[in-house]
C-alpha positions in Angstrom: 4.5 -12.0 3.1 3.2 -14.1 0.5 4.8 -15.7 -2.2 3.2 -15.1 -5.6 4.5 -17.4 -8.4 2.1 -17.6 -11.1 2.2 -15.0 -14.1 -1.0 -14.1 -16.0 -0.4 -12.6 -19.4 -2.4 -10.0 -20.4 -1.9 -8.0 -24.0 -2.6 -4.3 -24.4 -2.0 -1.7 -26.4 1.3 0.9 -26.1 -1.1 3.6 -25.4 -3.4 1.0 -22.8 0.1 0.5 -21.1 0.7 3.7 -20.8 -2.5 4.8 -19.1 -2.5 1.7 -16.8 1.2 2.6 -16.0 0.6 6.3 -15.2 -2.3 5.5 -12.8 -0.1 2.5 -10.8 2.5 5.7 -10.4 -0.2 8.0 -9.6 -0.9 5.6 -6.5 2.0 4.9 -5.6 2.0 1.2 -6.7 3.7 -0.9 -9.1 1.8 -1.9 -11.9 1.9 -5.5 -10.7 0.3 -4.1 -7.5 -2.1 -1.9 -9.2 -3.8 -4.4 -11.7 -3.7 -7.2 -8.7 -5.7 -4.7 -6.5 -8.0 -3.5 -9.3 -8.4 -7.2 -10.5 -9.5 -7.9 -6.7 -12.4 -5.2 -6.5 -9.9 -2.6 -4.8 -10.4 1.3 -5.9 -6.6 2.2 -4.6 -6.5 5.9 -4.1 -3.8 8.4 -4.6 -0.4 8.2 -3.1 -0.4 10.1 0.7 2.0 12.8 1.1 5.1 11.9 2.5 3.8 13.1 5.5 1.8 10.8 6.4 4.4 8.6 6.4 6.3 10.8 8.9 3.5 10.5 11.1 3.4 6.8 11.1 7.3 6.3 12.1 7.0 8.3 14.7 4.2 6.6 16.1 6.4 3.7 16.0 9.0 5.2 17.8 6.6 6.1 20.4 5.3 2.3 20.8 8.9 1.1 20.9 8.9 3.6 24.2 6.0 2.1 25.8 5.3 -0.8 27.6 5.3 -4.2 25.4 0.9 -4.3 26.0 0.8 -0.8 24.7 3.1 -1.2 22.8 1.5 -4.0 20.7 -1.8 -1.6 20.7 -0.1 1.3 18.8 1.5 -0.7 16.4 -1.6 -2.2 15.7 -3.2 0.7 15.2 -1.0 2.3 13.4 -0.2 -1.1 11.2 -3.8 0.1 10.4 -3.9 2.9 9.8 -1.0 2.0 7.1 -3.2 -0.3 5.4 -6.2 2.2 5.3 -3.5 4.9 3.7 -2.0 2.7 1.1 -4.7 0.4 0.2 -3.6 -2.5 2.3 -6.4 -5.9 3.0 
């Protein structure tokens, strides 16, 4: 994970922080998360049904009872398929 330790300080209005607010939650982000992402070029999308999410453990399950080499390739896959749902690099 990284470690993030500088602050940039941006001012906005009550009404701008509202906005910007509602769209992190809308996503599913924080707002740290959200402005970082849409400072960086990303277009983060809605926030998958839970779901989804279901889906993905229980891939993992599956991959913890396989083999260690197949293992490894569903988590892998499924690590990406996490980042392509939630707006991961």
């Amino acid at each position: 994970m990284r470690k993030r330790s500088i602050g940039i300080n941006v001012r906005v209005t009550v009404t701008e922080k509202k906005k910007v607010t509602m769209l992190a939650r809308k996503c599913g982000l924080s707002l740290s998360e959200y402005l970082r992402q849409r400072a960086l070029g990303y277009e983060p999308g809605g926030h998958p049904p839970t779901e989804v999410f279901n889906v993905l453990d229980k891939l993992d399950e599956i991959a913890e009872s396989c083999s260690v080499q197949d293992g490894a390739t569903i988590n892998a896959q499924t690590d990406r398929l996490r980042d392509l749902f939630i707006g991961g690099n």
